[in-house]
MIDOSE-1310 file (N, C-alpha, C; in nm, 2 decimals, decimal comma, always signed):
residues 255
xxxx	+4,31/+11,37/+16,27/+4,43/+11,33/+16,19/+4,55/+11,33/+16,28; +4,62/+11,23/+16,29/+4,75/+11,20/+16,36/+4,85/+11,31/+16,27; +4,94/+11,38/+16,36/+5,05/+11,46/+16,30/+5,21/+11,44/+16,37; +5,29/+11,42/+16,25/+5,40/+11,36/+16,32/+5,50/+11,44/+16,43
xxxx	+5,45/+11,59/+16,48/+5,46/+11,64/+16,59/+5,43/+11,59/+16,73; +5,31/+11,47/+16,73/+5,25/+11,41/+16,82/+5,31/+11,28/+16,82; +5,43/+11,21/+16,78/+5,51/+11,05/+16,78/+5,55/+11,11/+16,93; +5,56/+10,94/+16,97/+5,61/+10,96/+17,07/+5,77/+10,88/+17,06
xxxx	+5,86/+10,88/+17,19/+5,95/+10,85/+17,12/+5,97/+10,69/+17,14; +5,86/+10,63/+17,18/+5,88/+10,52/+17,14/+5,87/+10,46/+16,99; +5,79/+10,56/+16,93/+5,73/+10,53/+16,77/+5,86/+10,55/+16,72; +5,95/+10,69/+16,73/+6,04/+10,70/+16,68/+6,19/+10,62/+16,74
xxxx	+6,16/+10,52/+16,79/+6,28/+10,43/+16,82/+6,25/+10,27/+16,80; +6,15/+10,23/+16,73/+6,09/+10,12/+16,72/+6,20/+10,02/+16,67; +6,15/+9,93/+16,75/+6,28/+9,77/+16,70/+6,27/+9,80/+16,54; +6,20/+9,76/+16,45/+6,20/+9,76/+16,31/+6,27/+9,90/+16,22
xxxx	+6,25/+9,98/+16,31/+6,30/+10,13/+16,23/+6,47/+10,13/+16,25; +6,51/+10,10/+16,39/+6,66/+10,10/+16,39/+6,71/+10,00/+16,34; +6,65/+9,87/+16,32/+6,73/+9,79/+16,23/+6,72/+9,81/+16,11; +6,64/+9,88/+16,02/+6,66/+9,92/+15,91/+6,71/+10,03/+15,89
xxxx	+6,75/+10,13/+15,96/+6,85/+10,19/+15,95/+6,97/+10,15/+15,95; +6,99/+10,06/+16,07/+7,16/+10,00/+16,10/+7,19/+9,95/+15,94; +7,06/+9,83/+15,87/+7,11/+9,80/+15,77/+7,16/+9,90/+15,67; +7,07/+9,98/+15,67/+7,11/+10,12/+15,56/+7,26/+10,16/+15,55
xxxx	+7,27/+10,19/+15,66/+7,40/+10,22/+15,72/+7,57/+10,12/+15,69; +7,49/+10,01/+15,70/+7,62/+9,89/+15,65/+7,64/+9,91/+15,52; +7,52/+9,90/+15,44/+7,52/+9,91/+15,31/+7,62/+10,06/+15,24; +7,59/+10,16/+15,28/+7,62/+10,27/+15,24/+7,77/+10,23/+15,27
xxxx	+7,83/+10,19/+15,38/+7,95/+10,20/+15,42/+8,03/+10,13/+15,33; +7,99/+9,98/+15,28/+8,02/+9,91/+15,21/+8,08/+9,92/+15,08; +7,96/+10,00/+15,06/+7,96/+10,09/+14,92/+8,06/+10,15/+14,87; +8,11/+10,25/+14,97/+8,21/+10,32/+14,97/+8,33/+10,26/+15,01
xxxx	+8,35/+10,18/+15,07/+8,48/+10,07/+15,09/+8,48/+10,04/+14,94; +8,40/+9,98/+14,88/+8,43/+9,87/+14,77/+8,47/+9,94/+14,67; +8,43/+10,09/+14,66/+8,49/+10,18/+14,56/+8,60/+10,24/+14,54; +8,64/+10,19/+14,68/+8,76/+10,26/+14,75/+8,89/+10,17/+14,71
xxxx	+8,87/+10,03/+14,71/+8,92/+9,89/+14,66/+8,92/+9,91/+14,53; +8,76/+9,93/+14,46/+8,82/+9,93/+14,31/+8,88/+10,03/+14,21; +8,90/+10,16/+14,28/+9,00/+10,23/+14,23/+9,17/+10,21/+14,23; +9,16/+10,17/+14,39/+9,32/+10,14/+14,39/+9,38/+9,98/+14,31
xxxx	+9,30/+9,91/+14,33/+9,32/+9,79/+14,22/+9,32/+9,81/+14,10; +9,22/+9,94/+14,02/+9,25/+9,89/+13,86/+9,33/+9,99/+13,83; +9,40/+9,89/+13,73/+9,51/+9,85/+13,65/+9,55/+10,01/+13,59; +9,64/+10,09/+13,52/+9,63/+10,21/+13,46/+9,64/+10,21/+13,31
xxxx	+9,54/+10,27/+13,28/+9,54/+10,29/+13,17/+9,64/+10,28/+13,06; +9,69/+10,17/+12,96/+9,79/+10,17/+12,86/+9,76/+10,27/+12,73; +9,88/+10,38/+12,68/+9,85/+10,43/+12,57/+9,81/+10,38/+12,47; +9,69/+10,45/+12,38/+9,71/+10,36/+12,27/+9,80/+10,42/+12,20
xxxx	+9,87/+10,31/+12,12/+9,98/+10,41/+11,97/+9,90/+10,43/+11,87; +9,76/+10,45/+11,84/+9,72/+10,52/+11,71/+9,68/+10,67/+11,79; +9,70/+10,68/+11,89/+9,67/+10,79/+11,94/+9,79/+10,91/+11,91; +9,72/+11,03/+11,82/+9,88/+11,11/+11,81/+9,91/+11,16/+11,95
xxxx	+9,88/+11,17/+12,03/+9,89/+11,24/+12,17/+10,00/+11,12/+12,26; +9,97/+11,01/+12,20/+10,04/+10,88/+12,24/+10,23/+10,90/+12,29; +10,27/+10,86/+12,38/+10,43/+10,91/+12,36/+10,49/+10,80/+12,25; +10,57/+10,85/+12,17/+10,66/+10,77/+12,11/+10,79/+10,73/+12,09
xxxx	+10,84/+10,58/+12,05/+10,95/+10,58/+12,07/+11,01/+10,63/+11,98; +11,17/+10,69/+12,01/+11,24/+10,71/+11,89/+11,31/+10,65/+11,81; +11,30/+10,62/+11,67/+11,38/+10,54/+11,61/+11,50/+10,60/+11,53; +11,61/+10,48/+11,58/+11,73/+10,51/+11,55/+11,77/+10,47/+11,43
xxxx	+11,84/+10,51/+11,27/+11,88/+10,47/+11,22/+12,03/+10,41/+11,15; +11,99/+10,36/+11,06/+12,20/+10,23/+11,06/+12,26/+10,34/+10,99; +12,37/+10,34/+11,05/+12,47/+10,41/+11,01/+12,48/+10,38/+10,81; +12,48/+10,50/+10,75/+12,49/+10,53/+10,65/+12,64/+10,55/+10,53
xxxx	+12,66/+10,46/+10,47/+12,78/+10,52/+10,40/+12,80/+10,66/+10,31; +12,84/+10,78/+10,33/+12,86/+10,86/+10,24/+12,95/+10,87/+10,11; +12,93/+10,87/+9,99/+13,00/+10,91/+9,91/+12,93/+11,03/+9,80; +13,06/+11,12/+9,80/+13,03/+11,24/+9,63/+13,13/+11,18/+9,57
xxxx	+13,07/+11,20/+9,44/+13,13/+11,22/+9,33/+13,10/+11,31/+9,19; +13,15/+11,42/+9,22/+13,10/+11,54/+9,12/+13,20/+11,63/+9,11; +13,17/+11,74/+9,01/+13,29/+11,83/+8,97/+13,33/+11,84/+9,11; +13,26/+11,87/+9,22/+13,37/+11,99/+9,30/+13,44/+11,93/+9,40
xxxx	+13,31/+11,79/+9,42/+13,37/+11,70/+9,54/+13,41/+11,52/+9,48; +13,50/+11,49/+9,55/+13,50/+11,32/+9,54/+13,57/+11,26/+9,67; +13,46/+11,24/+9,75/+13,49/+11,18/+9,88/+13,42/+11,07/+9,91; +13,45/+10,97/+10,06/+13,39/+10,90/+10,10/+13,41/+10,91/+10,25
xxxx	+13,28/+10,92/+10,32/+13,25/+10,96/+10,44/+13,22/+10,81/+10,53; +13,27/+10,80/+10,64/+13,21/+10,64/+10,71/+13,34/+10,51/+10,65; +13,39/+10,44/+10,77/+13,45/+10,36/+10,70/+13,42/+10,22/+10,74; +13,32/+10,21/+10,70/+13,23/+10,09/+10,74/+13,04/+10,10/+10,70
xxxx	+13,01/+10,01/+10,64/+12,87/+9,99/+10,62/+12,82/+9,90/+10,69; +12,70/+9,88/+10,74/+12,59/+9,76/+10,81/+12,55/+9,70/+10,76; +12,50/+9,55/+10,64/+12,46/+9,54/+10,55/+12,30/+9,47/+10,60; +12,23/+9,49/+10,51/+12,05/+9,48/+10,56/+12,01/+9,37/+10,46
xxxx	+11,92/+9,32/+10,51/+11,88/+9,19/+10,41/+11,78/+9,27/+10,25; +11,85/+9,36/+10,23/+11,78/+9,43/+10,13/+11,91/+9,49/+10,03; +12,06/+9,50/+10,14/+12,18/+9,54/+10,03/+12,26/+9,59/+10,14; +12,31/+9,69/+10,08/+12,42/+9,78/+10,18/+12,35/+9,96/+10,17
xxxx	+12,31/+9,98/+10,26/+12,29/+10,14/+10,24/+12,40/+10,26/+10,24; +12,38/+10,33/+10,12/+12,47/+10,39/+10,06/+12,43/+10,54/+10,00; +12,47/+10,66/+10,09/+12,42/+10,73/+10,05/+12,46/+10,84/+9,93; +12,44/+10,87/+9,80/+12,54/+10,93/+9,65/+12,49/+11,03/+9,63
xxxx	+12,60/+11,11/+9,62/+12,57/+11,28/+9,55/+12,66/+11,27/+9,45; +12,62/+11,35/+9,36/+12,71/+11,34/+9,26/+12,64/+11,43/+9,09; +12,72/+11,46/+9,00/+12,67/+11,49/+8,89/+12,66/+11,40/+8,78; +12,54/+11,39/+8,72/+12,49/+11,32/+8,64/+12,57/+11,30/+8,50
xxxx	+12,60/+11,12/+8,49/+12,70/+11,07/+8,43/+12,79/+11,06/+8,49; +12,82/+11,13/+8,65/+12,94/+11,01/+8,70/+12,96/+10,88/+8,76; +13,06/+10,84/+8,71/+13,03/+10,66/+8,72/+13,09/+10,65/+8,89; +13,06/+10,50/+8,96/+13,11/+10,50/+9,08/+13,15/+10,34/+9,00
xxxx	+13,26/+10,33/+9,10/+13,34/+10,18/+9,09/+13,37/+10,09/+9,17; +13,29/+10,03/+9,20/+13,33/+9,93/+9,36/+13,44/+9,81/+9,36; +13,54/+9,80/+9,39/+13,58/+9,72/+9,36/+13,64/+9,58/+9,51; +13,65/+9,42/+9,47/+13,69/+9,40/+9,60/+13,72/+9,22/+9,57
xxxx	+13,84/+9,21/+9,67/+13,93/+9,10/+9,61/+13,81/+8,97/+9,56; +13,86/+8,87/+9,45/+13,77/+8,79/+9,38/+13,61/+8,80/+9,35; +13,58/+8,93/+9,35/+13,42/+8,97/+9,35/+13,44/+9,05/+9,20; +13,35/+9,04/+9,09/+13,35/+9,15/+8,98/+13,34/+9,29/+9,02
xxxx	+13,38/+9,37/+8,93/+13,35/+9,48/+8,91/+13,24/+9,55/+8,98; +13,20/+9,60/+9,04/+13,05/+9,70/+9,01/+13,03/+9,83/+9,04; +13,02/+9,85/+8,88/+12,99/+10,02/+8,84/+12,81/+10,05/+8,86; +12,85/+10,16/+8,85/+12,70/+10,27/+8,90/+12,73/+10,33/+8,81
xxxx	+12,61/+10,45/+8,80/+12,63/+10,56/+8,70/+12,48/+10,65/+8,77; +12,58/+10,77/+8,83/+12,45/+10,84/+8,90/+12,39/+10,91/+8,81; +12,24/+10,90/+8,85/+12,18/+10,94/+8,78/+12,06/+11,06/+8,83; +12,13/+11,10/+8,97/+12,02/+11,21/+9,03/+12,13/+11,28/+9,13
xxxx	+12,08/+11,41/+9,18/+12,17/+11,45/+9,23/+12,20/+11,42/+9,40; +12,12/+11,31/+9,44/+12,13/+11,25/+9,59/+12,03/+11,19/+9,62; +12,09/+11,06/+9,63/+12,00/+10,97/+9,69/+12,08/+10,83/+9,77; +11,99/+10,81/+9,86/+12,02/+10,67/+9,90/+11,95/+10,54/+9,89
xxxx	+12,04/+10,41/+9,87/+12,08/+10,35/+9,79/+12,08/+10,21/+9,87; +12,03/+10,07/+9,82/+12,03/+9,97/+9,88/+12,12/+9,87/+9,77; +12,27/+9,91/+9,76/+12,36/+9,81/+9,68/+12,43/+9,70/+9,68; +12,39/+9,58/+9,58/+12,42/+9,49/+9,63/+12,61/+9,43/+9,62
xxxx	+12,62/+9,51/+9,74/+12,81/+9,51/+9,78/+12,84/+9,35/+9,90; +12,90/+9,24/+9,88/+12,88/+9,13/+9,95/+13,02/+9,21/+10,07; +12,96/+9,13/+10,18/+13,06/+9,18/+10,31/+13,18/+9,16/+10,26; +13,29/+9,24/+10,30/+13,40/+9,23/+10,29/+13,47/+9,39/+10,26
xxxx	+13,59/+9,35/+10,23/+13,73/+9,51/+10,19/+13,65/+9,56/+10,05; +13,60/+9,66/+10,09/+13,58/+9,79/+9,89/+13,67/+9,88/+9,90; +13,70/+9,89/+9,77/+13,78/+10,00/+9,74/+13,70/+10,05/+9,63; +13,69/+10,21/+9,64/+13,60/+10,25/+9,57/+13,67/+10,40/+9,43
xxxx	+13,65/+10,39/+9,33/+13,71/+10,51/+9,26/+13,58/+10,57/+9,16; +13,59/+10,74/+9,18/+13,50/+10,83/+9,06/+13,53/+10,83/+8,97; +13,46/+10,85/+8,83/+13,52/+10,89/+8,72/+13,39/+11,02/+8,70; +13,47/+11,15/+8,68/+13,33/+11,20/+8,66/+13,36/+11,26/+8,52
xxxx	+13,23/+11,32/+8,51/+13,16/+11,29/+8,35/+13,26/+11,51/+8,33; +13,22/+11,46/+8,23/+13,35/+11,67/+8,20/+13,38/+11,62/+8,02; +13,44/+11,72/+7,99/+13,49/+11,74/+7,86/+13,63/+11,59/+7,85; +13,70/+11,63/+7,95/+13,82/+11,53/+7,98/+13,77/+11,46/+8,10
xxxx	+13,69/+11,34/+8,12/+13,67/+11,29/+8,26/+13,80/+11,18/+8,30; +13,77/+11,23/+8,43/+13,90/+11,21/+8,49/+13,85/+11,11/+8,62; +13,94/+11,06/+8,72/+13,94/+10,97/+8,78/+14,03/+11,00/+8,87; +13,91/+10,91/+9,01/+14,03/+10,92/+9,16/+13,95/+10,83/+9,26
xxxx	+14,08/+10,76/+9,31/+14,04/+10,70/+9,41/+14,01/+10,75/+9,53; +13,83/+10,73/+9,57/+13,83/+10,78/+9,68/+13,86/+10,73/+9,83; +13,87/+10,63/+9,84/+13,92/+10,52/+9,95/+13,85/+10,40/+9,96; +13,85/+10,35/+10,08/+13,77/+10,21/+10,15/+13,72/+10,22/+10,26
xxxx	+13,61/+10,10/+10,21/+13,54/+10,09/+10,35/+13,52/+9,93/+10,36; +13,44/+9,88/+10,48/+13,42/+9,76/+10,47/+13,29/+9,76/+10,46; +13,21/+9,66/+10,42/+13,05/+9,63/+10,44/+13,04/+9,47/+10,55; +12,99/+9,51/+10,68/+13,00/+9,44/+10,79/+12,89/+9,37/+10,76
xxxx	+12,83/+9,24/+10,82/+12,73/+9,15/+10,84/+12,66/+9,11/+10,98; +12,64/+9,21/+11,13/+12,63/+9,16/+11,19/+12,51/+9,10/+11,23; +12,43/+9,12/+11,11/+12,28/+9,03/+11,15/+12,28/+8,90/+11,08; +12,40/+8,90/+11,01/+12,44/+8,73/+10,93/+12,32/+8,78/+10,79
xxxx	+12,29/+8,83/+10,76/+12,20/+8,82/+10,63/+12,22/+8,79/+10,49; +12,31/+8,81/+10,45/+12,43/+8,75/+10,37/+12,39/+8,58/+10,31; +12,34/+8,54/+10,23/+12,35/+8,39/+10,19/+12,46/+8,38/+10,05; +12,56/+8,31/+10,08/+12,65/+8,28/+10,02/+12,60/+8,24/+9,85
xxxx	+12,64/+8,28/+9,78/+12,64/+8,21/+9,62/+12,73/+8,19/+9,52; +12,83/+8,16/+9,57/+13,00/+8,14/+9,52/+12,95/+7,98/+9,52; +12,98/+7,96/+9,36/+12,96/+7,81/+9,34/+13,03/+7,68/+9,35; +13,03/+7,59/+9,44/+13,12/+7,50/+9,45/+13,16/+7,40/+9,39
xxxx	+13,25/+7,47/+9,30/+13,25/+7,38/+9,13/+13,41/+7,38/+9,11; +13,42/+7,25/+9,02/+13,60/+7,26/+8,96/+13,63/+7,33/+8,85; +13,73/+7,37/+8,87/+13,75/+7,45/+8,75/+13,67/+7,45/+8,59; +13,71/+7,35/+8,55/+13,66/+7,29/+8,45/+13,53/+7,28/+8,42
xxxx	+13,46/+7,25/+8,52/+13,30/+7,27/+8,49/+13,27/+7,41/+8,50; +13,33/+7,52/+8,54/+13,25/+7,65/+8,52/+13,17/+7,72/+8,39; +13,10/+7,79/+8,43/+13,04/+7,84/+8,29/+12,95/+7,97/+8,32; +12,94/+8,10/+8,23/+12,89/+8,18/+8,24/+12,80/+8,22/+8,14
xxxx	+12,70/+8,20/+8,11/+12,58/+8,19/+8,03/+12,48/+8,28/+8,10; +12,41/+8,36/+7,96/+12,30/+8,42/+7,95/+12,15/+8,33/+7,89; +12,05/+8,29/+7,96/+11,98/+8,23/+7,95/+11,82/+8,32/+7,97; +11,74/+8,28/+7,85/+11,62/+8,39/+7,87/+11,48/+8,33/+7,94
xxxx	+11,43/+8,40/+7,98/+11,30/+8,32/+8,10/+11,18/+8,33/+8,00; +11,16/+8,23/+8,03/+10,99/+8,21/+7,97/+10,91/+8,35/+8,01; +10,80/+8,34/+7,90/+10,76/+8,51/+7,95/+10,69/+8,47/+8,09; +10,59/+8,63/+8,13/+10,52/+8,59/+8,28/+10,66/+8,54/+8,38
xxxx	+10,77/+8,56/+8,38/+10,86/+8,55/+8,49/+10,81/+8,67/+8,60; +10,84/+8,65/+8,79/+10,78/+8,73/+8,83/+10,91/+8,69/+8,96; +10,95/+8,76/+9,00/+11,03/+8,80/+9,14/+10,95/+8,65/+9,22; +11,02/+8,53/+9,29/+10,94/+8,44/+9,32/+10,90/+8,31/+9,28
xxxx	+10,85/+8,32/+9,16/+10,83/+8,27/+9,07/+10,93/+8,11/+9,04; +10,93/+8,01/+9,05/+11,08/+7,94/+9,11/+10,98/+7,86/+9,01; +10,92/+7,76/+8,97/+10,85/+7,68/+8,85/+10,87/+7,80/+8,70; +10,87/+7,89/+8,69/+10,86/+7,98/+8,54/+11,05/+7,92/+8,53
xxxx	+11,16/+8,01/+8,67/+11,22/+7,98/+8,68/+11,36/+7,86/+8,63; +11,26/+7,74/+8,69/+11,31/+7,62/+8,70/+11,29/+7,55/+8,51; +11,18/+7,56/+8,48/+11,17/+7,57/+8,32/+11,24/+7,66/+8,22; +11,25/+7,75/+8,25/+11,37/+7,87/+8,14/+11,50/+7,76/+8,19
xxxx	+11,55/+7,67/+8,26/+11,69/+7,69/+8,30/+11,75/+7,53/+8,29; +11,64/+7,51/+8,21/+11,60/+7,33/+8,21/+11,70/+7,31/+8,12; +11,76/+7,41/+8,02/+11,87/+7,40/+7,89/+11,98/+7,38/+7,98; +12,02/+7,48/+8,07/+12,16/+7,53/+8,11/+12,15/+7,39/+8,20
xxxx	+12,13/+7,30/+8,22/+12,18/+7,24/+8,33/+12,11/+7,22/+8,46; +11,98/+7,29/+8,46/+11,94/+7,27/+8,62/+11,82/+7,20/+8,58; +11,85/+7,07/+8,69/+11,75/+6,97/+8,71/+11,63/+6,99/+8,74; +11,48/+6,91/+8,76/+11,40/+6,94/+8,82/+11,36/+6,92/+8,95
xxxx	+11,53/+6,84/+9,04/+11,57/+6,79/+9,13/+11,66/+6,89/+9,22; +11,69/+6,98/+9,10/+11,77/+7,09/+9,22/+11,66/+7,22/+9,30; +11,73/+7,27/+9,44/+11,65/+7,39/+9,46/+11,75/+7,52/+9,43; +11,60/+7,60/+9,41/+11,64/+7,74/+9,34/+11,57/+7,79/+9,46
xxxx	+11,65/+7,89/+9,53/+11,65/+7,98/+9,69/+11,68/+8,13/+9,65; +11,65/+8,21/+9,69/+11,69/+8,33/+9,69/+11,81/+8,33/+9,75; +11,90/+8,43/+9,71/+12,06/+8,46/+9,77/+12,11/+8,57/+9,78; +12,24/+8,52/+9,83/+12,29/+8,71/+9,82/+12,18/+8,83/+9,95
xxxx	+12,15/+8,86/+9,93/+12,04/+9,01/+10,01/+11,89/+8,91/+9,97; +11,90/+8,85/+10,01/+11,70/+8,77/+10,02/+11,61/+8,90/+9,96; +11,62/+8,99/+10,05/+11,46/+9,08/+10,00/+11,53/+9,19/+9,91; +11,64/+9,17/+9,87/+11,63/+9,30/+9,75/+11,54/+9,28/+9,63
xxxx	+11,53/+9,43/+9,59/+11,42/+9,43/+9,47/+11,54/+9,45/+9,38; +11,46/+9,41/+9,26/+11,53/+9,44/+9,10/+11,50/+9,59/+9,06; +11,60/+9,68/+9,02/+11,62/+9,79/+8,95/+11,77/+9,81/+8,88; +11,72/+9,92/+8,75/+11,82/+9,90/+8,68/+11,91/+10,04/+8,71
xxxx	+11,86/+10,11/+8,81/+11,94/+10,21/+8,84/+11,89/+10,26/+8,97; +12,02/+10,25/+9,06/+12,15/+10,14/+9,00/+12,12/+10,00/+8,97; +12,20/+9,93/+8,90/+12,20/+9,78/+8,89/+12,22/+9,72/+8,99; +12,05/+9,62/+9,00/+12,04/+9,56/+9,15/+11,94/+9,37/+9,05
xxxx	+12,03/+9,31/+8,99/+11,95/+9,20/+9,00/+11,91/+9,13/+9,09; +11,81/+9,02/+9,06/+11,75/+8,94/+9,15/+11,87/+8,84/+9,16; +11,89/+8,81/+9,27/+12,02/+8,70/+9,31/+11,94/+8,56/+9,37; +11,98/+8,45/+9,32/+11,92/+8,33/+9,34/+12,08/+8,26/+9,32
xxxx	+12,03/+8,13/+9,40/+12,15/+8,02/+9,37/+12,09/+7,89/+9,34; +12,14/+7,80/+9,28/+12,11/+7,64/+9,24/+12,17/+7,56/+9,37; +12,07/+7,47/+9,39/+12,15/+7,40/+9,53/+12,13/+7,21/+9,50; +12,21/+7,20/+9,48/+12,25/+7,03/+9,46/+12,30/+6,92/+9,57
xxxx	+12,25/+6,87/+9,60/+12,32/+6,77/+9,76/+12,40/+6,84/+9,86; +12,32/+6,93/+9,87/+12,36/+7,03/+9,98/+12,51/+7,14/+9,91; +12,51/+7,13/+9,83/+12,62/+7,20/+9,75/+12,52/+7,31/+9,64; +12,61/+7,45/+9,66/+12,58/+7,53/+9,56/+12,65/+7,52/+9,43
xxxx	+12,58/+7,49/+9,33/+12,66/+7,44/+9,18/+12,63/+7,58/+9,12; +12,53/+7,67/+9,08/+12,53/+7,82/+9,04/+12,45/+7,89/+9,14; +12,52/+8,03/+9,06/+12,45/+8,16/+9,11/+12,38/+8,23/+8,99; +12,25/+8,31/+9,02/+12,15/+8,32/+8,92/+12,12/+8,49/+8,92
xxxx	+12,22/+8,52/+8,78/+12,15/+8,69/+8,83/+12,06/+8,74/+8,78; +11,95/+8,77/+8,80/+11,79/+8,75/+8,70/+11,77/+8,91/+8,72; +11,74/+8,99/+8,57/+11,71/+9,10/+8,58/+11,65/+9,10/+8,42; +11,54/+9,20/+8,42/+11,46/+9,26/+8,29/+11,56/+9,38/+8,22
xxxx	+11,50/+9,33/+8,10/+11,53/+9,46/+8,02/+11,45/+9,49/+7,92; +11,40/+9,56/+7,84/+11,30/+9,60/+7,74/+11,16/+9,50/+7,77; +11,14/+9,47/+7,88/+11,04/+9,38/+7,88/+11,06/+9,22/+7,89; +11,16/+9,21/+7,91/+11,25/+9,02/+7,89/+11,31/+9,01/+8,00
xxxx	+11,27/+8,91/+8,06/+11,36/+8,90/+8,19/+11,48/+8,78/+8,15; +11,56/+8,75/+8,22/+11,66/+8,68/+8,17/+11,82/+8,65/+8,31; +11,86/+8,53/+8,28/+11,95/+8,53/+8,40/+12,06/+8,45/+8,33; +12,15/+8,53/+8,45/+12,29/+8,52/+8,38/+12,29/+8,36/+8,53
xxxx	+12,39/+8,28/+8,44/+12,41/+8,17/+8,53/+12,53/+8,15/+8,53; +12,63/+8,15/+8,68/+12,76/+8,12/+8,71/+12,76/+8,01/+8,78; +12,85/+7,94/+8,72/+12,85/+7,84/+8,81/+12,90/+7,69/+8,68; +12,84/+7,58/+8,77/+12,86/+7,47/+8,68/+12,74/+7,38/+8,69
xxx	+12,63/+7,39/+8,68/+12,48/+7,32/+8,70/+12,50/+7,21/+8,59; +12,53/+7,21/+8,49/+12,58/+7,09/+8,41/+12,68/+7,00/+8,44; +12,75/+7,07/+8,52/+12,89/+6,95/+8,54/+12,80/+6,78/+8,65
């Protein structure tokens, strides 16, 4: 029996054994080059964000209006609001039954009446000068102005609904919506309003704050306008009550 103590060293240097070596050898080397390449080429790893370990950004919020109005305090904090395509953010302390009063040149009235002891508030205040006064609730309620602020627009979100009408055709009417009225809803809409004046040729758009919601506290109707050859003829304030929705129409859609 041959034993590999007895090779000689021709056997162990044979043409065919060193070339398959050498090849071995390329290969192996290769190997490790190419791993070497595809480490430093790939790409690094992106966080995922459902990962809680993930870093996060931090987010900043719009500057806030403060106002109290209660026995002990009646102030207003901030003299300026940011308005959001949802209202003006407004943040209210106060004791329950005191009224708040916004007031601001050729715009109605708009009272509040708080009804919790802090919350903030998406109201629908159109850009411009407010002047604002408490009346709070007591045996003798009393009243004070607490100052001004302005409500700014700088994302433009604001759609205009001041009606472009002559005197003489104005009109302010309460008109009731077919039942099944729904936030949207612009056919239920257009049919309730077929009395007052609005054609089936005019468009009915959201206005005022586009994405505010309807609530009755505070009083936040749904704001819509009538739009006629490129002209706004009304403005549409649609809000429920006991189950009835219903919209007040300014403007002059009949003229």
């Amino acid at each position: 029996m041959r034993r590999f103590s007895h090779l000689s060293a021709q056997d162990a240097s044979s043409p065919v054994e060193t070339l398959l070596l050498a090849a071995l050898a390329f290969l192996v080397a290769a190997a490790v080059v190419g791993f070497g390449l595809m480490m430093t080429l790939q790409p690094r790893a992106v966080p995922d964000p459902t990962d809680p370990a993930a870093p996060t950004v931090p987010v900043v919020s719009a500057p806030v209006l403060q106002i109290a109005c209660g026995a002990d305090a009646a102030t207003v904090e901030g003299g300026a609001a940011d308005a959001t395509s949802r209202g003006v953010p407004v943040k209210i302390t106060g004791d329950d039954g005191a009224v708040l009063s916004f007031a601001s040149p050729g715009v109605p009235v708009y009272r509040m009446r708080v009804f919790e002891p802090s919350g903030t508030y998406a109201l629908p205040l159109q850009p411009g000068e407010w002047a604002i006064s408490c009346t709070r609730s007591g045996a003798a309620p009393t009243s004070s102005v607490l100052g001004a602020f302005e409500v700014r627009d700088p994302g433009q979100v604001y759609l205009r609904t001041l009606p472009e009408c002559p005197a003489s055709g104005c009109c302010d009417d309460i008109v009731e919506l077919p039942p099944g009225f729904t936030d949207g809803d612009l056919a239920t809409l257009h049919a309730g309003l077929a009395d007052a004046g609005v054609s089936s040729t005019d468009t009915i758009e959201r206005a005022a704050y586009p994405e505010s919601r309807f609530s009755a506290r505070p009083p936040n109707p749904l704001v819509y306008r009538v739009v006629r050859n490129l002209q706004v003829v009304a403005r549409l304030d649609v809000a429920a009550r006991g189950g009835t929705w219903s919209a007040k129409v300014s403007g002059c859609p009949a003229a």
